[in-house]
C-alpha positions as CSV (number, residue, x, y, z in Angstrom):
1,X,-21.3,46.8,-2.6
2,X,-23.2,44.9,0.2
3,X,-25.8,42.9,-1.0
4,X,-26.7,40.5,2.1
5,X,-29.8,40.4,4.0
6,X,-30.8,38.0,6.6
7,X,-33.2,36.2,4.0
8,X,-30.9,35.8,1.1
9,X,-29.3,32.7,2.2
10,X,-32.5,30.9,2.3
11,X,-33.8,31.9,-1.2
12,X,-31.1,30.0,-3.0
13,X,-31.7,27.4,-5.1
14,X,-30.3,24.3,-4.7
15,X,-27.1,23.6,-7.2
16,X,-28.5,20.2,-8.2
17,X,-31.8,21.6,-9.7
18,X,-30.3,23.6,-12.7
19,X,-33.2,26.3,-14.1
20,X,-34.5,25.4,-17.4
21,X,-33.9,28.1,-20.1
22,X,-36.2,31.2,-20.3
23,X,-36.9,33.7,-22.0
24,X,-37.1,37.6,-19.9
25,X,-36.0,40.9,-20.3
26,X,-34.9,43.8,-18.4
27,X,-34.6,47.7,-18.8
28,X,-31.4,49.4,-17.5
29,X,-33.6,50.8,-14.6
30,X,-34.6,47.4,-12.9
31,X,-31.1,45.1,-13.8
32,X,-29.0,44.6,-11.1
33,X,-25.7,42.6,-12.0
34,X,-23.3,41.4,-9.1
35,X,-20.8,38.8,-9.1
36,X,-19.3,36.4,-6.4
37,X,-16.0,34.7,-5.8
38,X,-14.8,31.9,-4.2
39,X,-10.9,32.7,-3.0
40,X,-8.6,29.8,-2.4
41,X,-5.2,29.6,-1.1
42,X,-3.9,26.7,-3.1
43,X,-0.8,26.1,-1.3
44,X,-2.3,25.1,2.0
45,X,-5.9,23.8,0.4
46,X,-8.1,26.4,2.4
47,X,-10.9,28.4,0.7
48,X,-11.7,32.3,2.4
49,X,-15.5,31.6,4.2
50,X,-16.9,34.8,5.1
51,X,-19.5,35.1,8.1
52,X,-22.4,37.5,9.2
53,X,-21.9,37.6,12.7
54,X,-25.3,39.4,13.7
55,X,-27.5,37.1,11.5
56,X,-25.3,33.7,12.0
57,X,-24.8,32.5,8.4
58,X,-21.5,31.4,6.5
59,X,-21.5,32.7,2.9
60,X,-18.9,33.7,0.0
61,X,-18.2,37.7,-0.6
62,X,-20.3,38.7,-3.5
63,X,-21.9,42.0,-4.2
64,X,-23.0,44.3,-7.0
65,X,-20.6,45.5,-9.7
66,X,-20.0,49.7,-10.1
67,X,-20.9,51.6,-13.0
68,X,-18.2,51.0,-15.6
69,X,-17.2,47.8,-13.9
70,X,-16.4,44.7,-15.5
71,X,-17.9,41.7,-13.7
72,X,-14.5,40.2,-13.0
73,X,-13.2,42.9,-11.7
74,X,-16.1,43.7,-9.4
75,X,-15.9,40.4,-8.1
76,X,-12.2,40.6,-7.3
77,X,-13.4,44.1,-5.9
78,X,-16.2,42.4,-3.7
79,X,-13.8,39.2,-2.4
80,X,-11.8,42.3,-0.7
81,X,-14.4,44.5,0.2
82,X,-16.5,41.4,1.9
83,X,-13.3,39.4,3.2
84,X,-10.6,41.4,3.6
85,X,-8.6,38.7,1.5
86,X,-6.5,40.6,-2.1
87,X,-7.7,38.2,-4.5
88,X,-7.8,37.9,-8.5
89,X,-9.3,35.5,-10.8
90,X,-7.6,32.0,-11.7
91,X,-7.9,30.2,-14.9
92,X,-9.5,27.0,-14.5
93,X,-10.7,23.9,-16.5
94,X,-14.3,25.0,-16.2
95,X,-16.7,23.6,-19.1
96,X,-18.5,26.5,-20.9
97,X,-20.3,27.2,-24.2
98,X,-18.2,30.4,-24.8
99,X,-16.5,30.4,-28.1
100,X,-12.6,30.2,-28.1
101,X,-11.1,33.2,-29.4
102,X,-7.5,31.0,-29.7
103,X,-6.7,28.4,-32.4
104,X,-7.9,25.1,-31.1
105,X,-4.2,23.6,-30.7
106,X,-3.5,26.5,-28.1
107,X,-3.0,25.1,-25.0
108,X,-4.6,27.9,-23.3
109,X,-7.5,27.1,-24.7
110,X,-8.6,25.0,-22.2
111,X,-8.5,27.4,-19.5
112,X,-10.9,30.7,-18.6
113,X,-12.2,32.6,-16.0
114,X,-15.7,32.2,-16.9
115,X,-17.9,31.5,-14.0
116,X,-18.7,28.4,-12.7
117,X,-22.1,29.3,-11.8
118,X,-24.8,31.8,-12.7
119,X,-28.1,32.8,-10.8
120,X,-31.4,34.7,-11.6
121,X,-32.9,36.4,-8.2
122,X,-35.6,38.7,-8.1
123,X,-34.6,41.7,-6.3
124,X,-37.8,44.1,-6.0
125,X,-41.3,43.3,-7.9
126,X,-40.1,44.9,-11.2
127,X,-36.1,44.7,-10.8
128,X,-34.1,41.0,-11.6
129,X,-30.6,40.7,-9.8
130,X,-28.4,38.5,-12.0
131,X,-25.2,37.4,-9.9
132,X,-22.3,35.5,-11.6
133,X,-19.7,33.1,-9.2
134,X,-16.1,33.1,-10.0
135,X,-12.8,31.9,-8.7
136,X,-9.8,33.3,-7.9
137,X,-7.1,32.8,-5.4
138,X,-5.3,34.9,-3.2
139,X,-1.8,37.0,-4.0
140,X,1.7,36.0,-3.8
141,X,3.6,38.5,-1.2
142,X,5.6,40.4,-3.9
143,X,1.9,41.2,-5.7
144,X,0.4,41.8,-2.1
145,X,2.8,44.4,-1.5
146,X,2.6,46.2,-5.1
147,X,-1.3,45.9,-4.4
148,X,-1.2,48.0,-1.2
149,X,1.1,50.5,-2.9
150,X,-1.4,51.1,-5.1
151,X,-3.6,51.4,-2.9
152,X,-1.9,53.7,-1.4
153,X,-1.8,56.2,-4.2
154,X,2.0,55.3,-5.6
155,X,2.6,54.7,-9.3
156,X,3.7,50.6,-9.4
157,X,3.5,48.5,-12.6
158,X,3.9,45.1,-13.0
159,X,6.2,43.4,-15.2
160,X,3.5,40.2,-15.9
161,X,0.7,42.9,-16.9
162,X,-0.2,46.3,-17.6
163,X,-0.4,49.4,-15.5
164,X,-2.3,48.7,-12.4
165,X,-5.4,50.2,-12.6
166,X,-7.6,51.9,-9.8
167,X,-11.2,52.9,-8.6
168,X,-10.7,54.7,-5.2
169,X,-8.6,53.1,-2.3
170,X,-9.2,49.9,-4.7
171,X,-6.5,48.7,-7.2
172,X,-7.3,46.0,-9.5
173,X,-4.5,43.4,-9.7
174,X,-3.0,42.3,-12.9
175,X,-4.1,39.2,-14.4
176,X,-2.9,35.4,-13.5
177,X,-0.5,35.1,-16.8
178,X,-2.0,31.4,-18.8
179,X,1.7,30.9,-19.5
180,X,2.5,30.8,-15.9
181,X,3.3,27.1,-14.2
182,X,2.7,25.6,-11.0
183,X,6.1,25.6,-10.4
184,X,6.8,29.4,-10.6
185,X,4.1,30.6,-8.8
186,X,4.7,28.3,-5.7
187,X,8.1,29.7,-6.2
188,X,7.1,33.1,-5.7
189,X,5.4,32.5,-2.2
190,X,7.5,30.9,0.6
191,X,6.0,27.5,2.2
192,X,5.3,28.8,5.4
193,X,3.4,32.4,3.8
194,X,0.1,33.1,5.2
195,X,-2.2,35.3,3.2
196,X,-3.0,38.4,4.7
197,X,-6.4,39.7,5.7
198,X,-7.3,43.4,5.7
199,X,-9.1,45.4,8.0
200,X,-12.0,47.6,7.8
201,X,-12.3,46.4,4.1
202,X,-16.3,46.6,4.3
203,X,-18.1,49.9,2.6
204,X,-20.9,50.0,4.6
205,X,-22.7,48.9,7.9
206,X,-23.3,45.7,7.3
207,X,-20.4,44.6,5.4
208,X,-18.5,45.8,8.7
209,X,-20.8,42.7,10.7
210,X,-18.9,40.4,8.5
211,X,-15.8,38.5,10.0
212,X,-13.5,36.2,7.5
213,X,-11.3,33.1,7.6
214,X,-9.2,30.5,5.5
215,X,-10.7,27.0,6.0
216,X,-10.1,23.6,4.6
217,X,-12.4,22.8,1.6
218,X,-14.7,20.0,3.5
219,X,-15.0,22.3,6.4
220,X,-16.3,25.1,4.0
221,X,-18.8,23.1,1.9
222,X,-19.7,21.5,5.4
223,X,-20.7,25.1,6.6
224,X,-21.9,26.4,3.3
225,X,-24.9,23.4,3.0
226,X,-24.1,20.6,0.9
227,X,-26.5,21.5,-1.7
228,X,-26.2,25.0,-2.3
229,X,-25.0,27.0,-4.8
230,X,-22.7,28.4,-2.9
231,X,-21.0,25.4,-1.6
232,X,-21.1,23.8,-5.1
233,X,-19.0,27.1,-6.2
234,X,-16.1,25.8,-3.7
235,X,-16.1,22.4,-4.9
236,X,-16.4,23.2,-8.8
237,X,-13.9,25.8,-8.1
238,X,-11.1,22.9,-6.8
239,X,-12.2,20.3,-8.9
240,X,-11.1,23.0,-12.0
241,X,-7.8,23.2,-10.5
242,X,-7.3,19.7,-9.6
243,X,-8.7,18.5,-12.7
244,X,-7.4,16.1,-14.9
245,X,-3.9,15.2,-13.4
246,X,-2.5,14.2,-16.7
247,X,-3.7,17.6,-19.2
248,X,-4.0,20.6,-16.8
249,X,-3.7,21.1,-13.6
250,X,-4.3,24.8,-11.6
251,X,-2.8,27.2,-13.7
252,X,-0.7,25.8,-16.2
253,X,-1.5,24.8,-20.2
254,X,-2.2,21.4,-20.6
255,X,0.9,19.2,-20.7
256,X,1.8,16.5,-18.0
257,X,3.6,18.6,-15.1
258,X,7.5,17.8,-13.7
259,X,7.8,15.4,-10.8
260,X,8.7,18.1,-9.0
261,X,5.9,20.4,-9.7
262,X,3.7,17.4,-9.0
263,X,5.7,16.8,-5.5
264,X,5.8,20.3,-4.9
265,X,1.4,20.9,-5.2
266,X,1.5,17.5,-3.1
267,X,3.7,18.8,-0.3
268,X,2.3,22.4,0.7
269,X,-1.1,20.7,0.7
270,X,-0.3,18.9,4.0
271,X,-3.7,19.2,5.5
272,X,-5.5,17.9,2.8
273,X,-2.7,15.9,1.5
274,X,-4.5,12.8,1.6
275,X,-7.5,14.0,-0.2
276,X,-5.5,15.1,-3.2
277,X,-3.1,11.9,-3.2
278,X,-6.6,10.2,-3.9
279,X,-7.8,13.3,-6.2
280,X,-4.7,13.2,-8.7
281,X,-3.8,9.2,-8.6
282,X,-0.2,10.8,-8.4
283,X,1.5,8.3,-7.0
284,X,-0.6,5.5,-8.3
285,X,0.1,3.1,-11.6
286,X,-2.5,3.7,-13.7
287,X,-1.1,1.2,-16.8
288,X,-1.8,-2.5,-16.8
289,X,2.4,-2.5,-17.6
290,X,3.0,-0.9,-14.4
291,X,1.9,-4.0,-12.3
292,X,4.1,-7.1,-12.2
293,X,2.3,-9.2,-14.9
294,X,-0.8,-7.6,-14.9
295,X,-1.5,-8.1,-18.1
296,X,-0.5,-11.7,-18.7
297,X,-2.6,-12.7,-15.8
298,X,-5.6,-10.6,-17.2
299,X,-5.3,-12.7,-20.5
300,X,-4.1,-16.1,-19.0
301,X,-7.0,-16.3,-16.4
302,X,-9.6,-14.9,-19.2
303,X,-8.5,-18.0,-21.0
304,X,-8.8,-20.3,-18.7
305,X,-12.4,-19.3,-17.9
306,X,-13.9,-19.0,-21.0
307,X,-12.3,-22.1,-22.2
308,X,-13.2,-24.1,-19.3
309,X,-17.2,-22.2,-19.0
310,X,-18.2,-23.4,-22.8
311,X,-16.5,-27.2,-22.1
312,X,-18.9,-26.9,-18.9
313,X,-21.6,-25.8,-20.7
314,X,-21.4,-28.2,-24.2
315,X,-20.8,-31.0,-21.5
316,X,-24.1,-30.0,-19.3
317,X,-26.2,-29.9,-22.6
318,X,-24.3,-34.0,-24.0
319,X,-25.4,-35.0,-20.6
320,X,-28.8,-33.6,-20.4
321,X,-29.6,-36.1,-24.1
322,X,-28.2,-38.7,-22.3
323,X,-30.1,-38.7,-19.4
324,X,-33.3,-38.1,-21.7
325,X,-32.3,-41.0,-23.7
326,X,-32.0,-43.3,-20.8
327,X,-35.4,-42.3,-18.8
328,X,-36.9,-43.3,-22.9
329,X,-35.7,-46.6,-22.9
330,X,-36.7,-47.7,-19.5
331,X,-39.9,-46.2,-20.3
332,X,-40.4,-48.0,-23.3
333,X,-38.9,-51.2,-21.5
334,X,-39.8,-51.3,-18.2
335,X,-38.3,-53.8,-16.1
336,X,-35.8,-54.8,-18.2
337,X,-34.4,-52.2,-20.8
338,X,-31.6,-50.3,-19.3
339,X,-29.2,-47.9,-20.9
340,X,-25.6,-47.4,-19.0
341,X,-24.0,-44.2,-19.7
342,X,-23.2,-43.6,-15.6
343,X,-19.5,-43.1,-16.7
344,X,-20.4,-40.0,-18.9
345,X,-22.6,-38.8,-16.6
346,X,-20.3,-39.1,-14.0
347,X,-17.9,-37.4,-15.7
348,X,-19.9,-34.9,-17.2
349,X,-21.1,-33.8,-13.9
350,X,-17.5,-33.1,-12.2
351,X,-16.7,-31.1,-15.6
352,X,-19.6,-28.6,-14.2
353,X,-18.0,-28.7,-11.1
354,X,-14.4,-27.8,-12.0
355,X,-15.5,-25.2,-14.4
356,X,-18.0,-23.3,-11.9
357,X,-14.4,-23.5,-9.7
358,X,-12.1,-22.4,-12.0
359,X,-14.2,-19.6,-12.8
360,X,-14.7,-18.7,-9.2
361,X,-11.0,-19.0,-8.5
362,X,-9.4,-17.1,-11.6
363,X,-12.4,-15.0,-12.0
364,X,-12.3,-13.6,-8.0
365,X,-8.4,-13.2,-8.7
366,X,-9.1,-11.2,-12.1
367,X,-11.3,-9.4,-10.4
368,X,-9.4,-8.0,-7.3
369,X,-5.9,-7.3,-9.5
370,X,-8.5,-5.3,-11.5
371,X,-10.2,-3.4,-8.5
372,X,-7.5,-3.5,-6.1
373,X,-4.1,-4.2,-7.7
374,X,-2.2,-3.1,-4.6
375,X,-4.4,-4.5,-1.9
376,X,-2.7,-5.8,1.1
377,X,-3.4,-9.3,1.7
378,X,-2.6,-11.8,4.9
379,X,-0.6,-14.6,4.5
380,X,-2.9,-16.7,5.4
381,X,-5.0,-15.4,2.3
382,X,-1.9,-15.7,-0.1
383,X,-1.4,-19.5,1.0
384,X,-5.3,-19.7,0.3
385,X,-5.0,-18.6,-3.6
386,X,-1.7,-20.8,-3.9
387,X,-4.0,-23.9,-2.7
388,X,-7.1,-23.1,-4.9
389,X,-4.7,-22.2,-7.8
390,X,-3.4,-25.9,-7.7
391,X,-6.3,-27.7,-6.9
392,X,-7.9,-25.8,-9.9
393,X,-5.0,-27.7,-12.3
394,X,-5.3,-31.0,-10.7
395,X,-9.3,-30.8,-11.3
396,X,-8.9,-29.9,-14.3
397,X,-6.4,-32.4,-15.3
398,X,-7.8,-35.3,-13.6
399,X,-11.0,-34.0,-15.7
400,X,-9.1,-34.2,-19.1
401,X,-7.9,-37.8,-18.0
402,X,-11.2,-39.1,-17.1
403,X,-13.1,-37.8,-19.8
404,X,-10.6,-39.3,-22.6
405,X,-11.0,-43.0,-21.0
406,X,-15.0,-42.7,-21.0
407,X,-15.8,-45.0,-23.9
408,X,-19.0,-45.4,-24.7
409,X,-22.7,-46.3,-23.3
410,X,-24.4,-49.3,-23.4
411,X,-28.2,-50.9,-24.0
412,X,-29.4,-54.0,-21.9
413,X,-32.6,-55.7,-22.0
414,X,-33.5,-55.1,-25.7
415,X,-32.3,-58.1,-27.7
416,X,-33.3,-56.8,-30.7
417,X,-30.3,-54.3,-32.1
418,X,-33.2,-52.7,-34.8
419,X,-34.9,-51.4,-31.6
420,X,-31.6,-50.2,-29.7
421,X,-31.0,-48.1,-32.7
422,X,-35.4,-46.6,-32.9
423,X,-34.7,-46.0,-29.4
424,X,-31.1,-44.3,-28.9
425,X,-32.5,-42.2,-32.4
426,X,-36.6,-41.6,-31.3
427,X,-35.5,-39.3,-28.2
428,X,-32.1,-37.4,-28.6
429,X,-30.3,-39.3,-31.4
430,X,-27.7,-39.0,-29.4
431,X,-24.9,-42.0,-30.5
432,X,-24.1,-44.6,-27.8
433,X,-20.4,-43.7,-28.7
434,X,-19.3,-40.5,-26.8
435,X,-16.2,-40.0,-29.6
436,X,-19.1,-39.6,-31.8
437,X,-21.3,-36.9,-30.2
438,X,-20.5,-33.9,-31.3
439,X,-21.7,-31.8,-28.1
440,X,-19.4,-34.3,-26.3
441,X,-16.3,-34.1,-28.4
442,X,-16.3,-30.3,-28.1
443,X,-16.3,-30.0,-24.5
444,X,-13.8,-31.9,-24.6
445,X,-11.8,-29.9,-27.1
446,X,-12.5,-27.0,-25.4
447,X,-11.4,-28.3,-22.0
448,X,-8.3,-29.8,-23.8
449,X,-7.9,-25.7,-24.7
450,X,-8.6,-24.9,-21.3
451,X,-6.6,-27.1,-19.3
452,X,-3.2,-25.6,-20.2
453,X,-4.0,-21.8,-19.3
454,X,-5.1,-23.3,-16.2
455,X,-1.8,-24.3,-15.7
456,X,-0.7,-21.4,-17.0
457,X,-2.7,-19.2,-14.4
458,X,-1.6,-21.5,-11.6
459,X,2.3,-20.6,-12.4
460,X,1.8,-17.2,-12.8
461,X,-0.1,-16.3,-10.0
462,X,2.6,-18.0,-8.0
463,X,4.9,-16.0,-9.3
464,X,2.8,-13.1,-9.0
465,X,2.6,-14.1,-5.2
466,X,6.1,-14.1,-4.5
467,X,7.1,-10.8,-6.1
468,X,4.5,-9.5,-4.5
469,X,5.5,-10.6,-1.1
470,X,9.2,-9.7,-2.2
471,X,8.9,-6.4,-3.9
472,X,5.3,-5.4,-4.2
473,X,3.2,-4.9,-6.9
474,X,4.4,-2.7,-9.0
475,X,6.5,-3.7,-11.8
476,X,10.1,-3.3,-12.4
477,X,10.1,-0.6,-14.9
478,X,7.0,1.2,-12.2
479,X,9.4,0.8,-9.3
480,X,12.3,2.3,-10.8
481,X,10.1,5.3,-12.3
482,X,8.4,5.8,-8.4
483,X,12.2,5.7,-7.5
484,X,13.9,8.6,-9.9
485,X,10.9,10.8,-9.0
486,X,12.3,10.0,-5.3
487,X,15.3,11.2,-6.4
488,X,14.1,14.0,-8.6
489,X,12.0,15.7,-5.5
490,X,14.3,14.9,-3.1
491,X,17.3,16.5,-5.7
492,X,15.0,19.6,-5.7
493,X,14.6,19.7,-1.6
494,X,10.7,18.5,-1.6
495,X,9.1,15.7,-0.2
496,X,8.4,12.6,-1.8
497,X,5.3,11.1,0.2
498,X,3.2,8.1,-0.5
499,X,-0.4,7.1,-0.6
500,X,-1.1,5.8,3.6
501,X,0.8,2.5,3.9
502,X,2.5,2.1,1.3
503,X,6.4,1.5,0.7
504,X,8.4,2.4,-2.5
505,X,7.2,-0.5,-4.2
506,X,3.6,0.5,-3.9
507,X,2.7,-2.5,-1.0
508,X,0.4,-2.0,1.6
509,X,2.3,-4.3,4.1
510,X,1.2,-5.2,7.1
511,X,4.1,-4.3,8.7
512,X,3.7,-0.1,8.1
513,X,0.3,-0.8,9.5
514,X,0.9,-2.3,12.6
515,X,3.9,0.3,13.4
516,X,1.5,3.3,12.8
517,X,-0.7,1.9,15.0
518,X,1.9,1.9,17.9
519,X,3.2,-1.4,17.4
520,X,6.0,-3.5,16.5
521,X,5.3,-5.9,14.2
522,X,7.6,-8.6,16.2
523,X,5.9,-7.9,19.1
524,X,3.2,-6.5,21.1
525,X,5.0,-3.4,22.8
526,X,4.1,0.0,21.9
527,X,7.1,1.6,19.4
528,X,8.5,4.7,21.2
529,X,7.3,7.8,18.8
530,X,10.9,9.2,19.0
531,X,12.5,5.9,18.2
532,X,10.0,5.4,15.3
533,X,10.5,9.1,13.8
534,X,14.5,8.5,14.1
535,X,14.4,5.1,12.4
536,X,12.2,6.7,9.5
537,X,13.2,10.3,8.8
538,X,11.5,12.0,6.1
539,X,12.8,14.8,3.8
540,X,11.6,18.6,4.1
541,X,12.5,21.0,2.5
């Protein structure tokens, strides 16, 4: 039944200010339930919008439940009525404190039709209006048909489901089976099907003002108000079906779908296809194996870092006593006591200095193969991480070097070798020897540690460089996985698309780029559209 008025769209709460629990209760007499629905066509990512063309507001069909109605069923009911769209509920991964009437290892388990949303609105002084949101999608053309034979009067049944059941002109579709894949219910609707919409579905006046259409999801939660309940609905409603690529997706039990249910979901999608390329990380590695050395470098440049850091820091703290111990002597002999220990300073100071840059080098190149393992980087950039790869090894060889052939420091101006010895022990006791300084000795074990991952880093990133620039990213074993499931889809007459410029081997090249722009990449003439579409077909089915 209608339940709109011009002021119920601005009396909704907003969805992210959840009511705390309360406590009220209601006689039959002054209870009102309804229940709402949010009906998406899955195959082409659209969501039905309804609209109240006298008071100018977007909303989803909801209304109140008949006598002897469930509330599923009166919101399937109410999606007709209010949209014209045949509609019935779709299990979802919604989260819900319901118990599980299944064992726990059921796979069906983790899908229901509860609602995603449930609001309290007071609908006279005395009578409370409780309204649940639910979400179902629209009906293949084979149930469409059976559904308007029904409505018709004629005696149809269902193979999937029980008897069709009716309440008037209205027949209540059979519910989605849990058992039921991606795969065979795309199959039961051709790619280029468009869901119906009814006429003169609407039971009263002002359900008749209201005028219905299939619209993307963005432009629905656009028109809907970002924050309100009803929008919320939408976007809860295809986060359940999109969630969690690898357990459940849409309708099916949790279990990792086939490439070509995967392809097929990625395909019919086309005008959101980018969105749920990013949504499902289908076509993106998500394994530090699936990247050429990945791992390795993770470990090698971890190495070199921390070794190279605690040599820097054991060395800053040796040289901080030494230069105590100097500013002591002259103190105590001014004008002639001097202690020289320039050499380990020296030295000391550069070790800061190539293990700040070692950690800035390996550290910014751990950082972006983390963040952004197949980001698409200039040559000039590439060169630039070859150069500050090497220089990191020479300084930190040349540091090794110099820091072996530092001796010891020396005392001049004190004759008396009884007063070196009060004065080197009074202020830091820090031996003139550097062999025997045990702050000194350890950064130089642990840049002795350090120095060969270094090296080690250096190689394989220049490794990890060239295959990059010759085959991309991804690993072997990742490329030849991206490639069956090219074979797979193509095998079962979908299409195999990528995330936006990027080739088989998962590189962003530069190349794609410039010749989606318009351009060659040899030159700067504009590529002829037809010549580019003939020189890269693509596969549809």
């Amino acid at each position: 039944m209608a339940s709109h008025s011009t002021s119920t769209k601005k009396t909704y709460p907003k969805y992210s200010q959840p009511s705390k629990p309360f406590y009220a209760q209601f006689p039959s007499e002054n209870l009102v339930i309804g229940a709402g629905v949010a009906i998406f066509h899955v195959r082409t990512a659209r969501v039905v919008l309804c609209y109240h063309t006298r008071d100018g507001y977007y909303f989803l069909p909801k209304g109140r439940r008949d006598a002897n109605e469930g509330t599923e069923q009166g919101a399937e009911r109410e999606g007709f009525e209010e949209s014209g769209y045949r509609n019935r509920l779709l299990p979802i991964i919604v989260q819900h404190r319901q118990p599980r009437p299944l064992a726990h290892d059921d796979p069906r388990v983790s899908l229901s039709t509860e609602p995603v949303w449930t609001m309290f609105m007071p609908q006279t002084a005395k009578s409370q209006y409780i309204l649940f949101w639910y979400v179902a999608e629209t009906l293949a053309p084979d149930l469409e048909e059976l559904m308007n034979r029904a409505s018709a009067g004629e005696d149809v049944k269902v193979k999937t489901a029980a008897s069709l059941s009716s309440s008037g002109p209205y027949a209540y579709p059979p519910k989605f089976p849990l058992d039921a894949s991606l795969k065979d219910r795309l199959s039961a609707e051709p790619r280029e099907y468009k869901p119906p919409r009814h006429e003169n579905t609407g039971v009263d006046e002002d359900e008749r003002l209201y005028s219905s259409e299939l619209v993307s999801i963005d432009t629905a939660i656009q028109r809907l108000g970002e924050n309100e309940i009803m929008a919320d609905v939408v976007r809860r409603g295809w986060a359940g079906k999109l969630n969690n690529y690898g357990s459940s997706i849409v309708w099916i039990e949790p279990r990792r779908l086939t490439v070509v249910e995967i392809q097929e979901l990625l395909h019919v999608v086309s005008p959101s296809r980018r969105t749920l390329l990013k949504t499902l990380n289908l076509t993106k590695p998500n394994r530090n194996t699936d990247y050429h050395l990945r791992r390795s470098k993770f470990i090698v440049y971890q190495l070199a870092m921390i070794f190279c850091v605690v040599s820097e820091s054991l060395g800053t703290a040796a040289l901080s006593d030494y230069l105590k111990q100097q500013d002591y002597v002259q103190s105590q002999h001014p004008g002639i006591g001097a202690e020289y220990n320039d050499d380990y300073i020296g030295i000391a100071s550069y070790n800061i200095f190539v293990g700040i840059y070692v950690a800035f080098v390996f550290g910014g190149a751990f950082f972006f193969d983390l963040m952004f393992p197949e980001r698409r980087e200039d040559r000039g950039i590439r060169i630039a991480w070859r150069c500050c790869s090497v220089a990191a090894f020479l300084f930190a060889f040349a540091d090794v070097i110099y820091i072996v052939s530092s001796k010891a420091a020396r005392v001049t101006g004190v004759p008396n070798p009884a007063e070196i010895e009060r004065l080197v022990q009074h202020q830091s006791g820090s031996p003139l020897e550097y062999r025997k300084n045990g702050r000194a000795v350890a950064s130089l074990v642990f840049l002795w540690l350090g120095w060969p991952f270094v090296f080690a880093g250096t190689v394989i990133m220049w490794f990890s460089l060239r295959h990059d620039e010759d085959k991309g990213p991804l690993s072997t074993h990742a490329q030849r996985q991206r490639e069956q499931t090219r074979r797979d889809v193509e095998a079962a007459g979908g299409t195999f698309e990528l995330p936006p410029n990027t080739n088989v081997d998962g590189y962003h090249n530069e190349k794609k780029v410039e010749e989606e722009d318009g351009l060659d990449a040899s030159s700067d003439s504009p590529v002829d559209p037809t010549e580019q579409a003939q020189s890269h077909p693509k596969v549809h089915r």
